[in-house]
N, C-alpha and C positions, 0 to 999 in steps of 0.2 A: 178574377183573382182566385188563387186557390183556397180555400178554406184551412188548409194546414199553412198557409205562404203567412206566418204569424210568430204570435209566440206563446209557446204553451209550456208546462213540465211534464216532466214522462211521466208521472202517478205516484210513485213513491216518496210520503213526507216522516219525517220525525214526531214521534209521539204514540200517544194510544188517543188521543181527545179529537174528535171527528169533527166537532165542531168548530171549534176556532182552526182548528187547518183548512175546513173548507171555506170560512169569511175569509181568511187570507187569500186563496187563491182564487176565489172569487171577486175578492177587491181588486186586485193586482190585475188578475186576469179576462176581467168581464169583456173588457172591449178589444179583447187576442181570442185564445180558446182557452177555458178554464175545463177543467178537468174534475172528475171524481177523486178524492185522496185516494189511498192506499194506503195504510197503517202498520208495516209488516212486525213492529214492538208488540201490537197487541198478541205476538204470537202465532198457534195452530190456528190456521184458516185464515190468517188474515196477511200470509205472504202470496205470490205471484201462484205458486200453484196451488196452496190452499185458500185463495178463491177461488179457483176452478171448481172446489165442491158446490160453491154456490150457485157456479153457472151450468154444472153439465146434467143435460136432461136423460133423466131415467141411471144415472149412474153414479153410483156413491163412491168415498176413500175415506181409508183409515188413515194413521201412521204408521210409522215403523222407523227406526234407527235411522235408515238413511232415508229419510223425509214420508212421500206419501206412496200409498198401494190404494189399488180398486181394491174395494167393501161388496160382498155380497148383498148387503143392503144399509141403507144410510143408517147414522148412527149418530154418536157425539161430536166427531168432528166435521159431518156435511154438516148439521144441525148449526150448530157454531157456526163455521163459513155462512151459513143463508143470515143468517143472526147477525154478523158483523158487517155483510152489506148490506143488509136495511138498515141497520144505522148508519152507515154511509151514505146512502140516497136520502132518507129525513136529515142528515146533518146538511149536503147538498139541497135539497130545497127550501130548508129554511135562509140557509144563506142567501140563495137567490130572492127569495120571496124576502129576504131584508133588503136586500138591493136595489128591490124593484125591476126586476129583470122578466117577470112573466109576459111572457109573448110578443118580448120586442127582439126575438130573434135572434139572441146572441144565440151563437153555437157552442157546446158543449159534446167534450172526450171521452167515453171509459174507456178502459183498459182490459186486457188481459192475454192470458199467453194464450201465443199462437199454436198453431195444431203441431206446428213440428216438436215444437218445443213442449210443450203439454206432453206427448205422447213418447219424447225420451225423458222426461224427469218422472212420470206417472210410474209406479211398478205394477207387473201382474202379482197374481196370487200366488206364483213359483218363487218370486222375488226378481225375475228378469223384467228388463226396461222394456213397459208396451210395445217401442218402436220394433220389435222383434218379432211380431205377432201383428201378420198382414191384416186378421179378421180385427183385433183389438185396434189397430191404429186406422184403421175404417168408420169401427163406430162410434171411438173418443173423439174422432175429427166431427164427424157427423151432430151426435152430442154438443160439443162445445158450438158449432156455428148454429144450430138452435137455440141453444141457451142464451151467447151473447147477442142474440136475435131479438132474444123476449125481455133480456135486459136493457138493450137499448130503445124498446120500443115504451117499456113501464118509465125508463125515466124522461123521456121526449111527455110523454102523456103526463107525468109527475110536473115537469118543469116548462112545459107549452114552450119547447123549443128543440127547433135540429139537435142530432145527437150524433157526433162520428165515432168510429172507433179505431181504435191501435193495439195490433195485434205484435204482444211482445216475442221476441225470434232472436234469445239468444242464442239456445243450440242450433241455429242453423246452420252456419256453415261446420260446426264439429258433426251433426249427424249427417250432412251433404258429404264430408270429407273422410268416412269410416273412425271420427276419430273420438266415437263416445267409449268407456268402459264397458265392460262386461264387469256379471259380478263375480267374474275369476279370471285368470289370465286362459282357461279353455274354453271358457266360451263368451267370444269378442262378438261386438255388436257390428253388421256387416256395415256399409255406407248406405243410406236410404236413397232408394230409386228417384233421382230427378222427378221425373214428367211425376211420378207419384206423389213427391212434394208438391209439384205444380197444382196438381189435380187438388189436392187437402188444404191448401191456400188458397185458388182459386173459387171453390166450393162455399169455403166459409165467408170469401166476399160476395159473394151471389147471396148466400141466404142472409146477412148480416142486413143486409138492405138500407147501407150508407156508404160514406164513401172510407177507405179503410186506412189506414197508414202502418206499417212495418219499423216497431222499435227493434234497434238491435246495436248494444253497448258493444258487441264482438268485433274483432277484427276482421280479414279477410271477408268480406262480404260478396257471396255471389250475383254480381252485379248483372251477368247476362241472363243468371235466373230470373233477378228481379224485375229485370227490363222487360221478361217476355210475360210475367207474370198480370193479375188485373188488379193490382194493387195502384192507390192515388198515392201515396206517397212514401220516404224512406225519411227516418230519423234515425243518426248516427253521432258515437261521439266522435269528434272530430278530430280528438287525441292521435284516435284507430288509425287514420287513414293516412295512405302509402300514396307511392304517386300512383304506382299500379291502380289505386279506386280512382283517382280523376277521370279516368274515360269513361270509366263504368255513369258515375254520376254524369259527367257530360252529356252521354246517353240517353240516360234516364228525365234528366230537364229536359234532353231536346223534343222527348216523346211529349210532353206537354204535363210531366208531371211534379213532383215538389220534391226538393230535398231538406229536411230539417236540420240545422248542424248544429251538434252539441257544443256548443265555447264556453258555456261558462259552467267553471267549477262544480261538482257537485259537493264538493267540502271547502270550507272557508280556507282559505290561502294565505300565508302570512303577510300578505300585500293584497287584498281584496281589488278586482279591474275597476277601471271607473268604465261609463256607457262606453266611450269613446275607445278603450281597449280592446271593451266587447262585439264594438261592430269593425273593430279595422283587425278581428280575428275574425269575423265572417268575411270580410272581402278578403282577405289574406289566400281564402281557400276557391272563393268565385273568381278571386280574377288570377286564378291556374284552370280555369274551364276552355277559355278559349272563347267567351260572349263578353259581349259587353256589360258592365253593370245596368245599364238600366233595363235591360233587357231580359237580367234575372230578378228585377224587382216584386213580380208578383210569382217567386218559382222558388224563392227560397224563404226558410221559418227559420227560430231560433230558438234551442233551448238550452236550457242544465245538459251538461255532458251523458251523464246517467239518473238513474232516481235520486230524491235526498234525503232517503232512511236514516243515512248516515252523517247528516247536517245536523247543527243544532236549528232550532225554531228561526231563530234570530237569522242566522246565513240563509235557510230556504227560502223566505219573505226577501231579502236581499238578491239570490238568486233569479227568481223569477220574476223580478222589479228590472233586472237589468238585462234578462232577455228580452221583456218586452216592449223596454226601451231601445235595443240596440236592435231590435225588431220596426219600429217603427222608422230608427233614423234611416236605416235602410231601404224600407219603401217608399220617401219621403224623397230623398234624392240621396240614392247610393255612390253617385258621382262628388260625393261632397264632404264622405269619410277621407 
């Protein structure tokens, strides 16, 4: 069974306090994949690309107006990002170690953006998007699949257990499709070369040295990309998807790999689902595949639609209760939703 064929969150919780977000999803989560939180309230450094300063080796970012730029050299806000994920790893192992979870091999997630993505939200020193700059989107990729190298190997070593990872890829299909900004209307950001995506994605799953999974809340997802790709598995919300993605995904399970589907809310809903909603919205989407349910028993996970930044406490801990209970009724006997 696949190690993503479960139920996890994508990394983003409510709050600034590290620690009780990670005994929640820890409790919830121990016996699915539980994850590292993500904090992005606590501000500079502690959203999706500013952790990046935490992870990217030999390369610093400042701010600027519209989010982050490469630093000449690290400063206040890489300092900060490293600072905000080691309280995220000590909030994460104490919860574990309250658990009792040392080296009985649950598997644990971190996060973080992917190279595509990284390298169009990143800016150079001109104020244009990395991804513009063949040399810079070289060594940000190179960078980053080091760093989330070293950080998944300190928290395995931290927590005496597997650690996978998810490489977030929201701009991917807008940078696959020419359709990022420039920062003027003269100078547009071209579409980034396929096989060069291949290649910056591929790469950072070789060096990450686990098995890897692709979040991505966007729509239109390049599914023949992804298929050829060496990636374990794809998390999407479910919302996104057209009939157009069912072959793509059909695809993609039939290669023997996972697809995770977002169903359940990332903000409380005036009518909260019970389990039973939540899993007959995962079969709602498997049985337009074209297999049988039990046959995608160990090939599909479930989670929150998107991250829950923007849940309150109360809904996140509810959210991720009923993924991975409508995770479980599912591998359990999927025929019986």
């Amino acid at each position: 069974m696949s190690v993503f064929a479960t139920a996890s969150g994508v990394g983003s919780w409510p709050g600034s306090s590290p620690r009780p977000a990670a005994e929640v999803v820890v409790g919830e989560l121990a016996g699915a994949l539980a994850h590292i939180v993500e904090l992005p309230a606590r501000g500079v450094g502690a959203d999706l690309l500013g952790r990046a300063g935490a992870l990217l080796i030999d390369v610093a970012i400042d701010t600027v107006p519209r989010g982050y730029r490469i630093a000449a050299r690290p400063g206040a806000v890489t300092r900060r990002a490293v600072s905000l994920l080691d309280e995220d790893m000590d909030a994460l192992e104490e919860a574990w170690e309250k658990a009792g979870l040392r080296g009985r091999g649950r598997v644990v997630k971190v996060q973080a953006p992917g190279p595509v993505s990284l390298v169009a939200g990143l800016e150079l020193a001109n104020g244009h998007r990395a991804i513009t700059d063949p040399g810079a989107v070289r060594d940000l990729a190179a960078s980053l699949a080091e760093g989330v190298a070293a950080h998944r190997a300190a928290l395995a070593r931290r927590l005496d257990t597997p650690v996978v990872v998810q490489f977030d890829e929201a701009s991917l299909p807008a940078a696959l499709g020419g359709l990022l900004t420039g920062v003027t209307a003269f100078s547009p950001v071209a579409p980034l070369d396929e096989a060069l995506a291949a290649a910056l994605l591929d790469n950072c799953v070789a060096t990450v040295g686990a098995d890897v999974l692709l979040h991505s809340c966007a729509a239109e997802l390049p599914w023949n990309f992804l298929q050829r790709s060496a990636i374990s598995a794809v998390s999407v919300d479910a919302n996104m998807l057209r009939a157009a993605d069912l072959d793509g995904i059909a695809a993609f399970v039939e290669s023997g790999r996972t697809v995770v589907l977002g169903v359940v809310p990332a903000t409380a809903p005036q009518r909260p689902p019970s389990v039973e909603q939540v899993a007959a919205a995962v079969v709602g989407v498997t049985d337009r595949l074209g297999f049988g349910r039990s046959a995608l028993r160990d090939r599909i996970g479930v989670s929150p639609a998107c991250g829950l930044a923007g849940a309150t406490p109360q809904w996140s801990r509810t959210a991720i209760e009923l993924a991975r209970k409508a995770a479980e009724a599912f591998a359990q006997d999927p025929d019986a939703i």
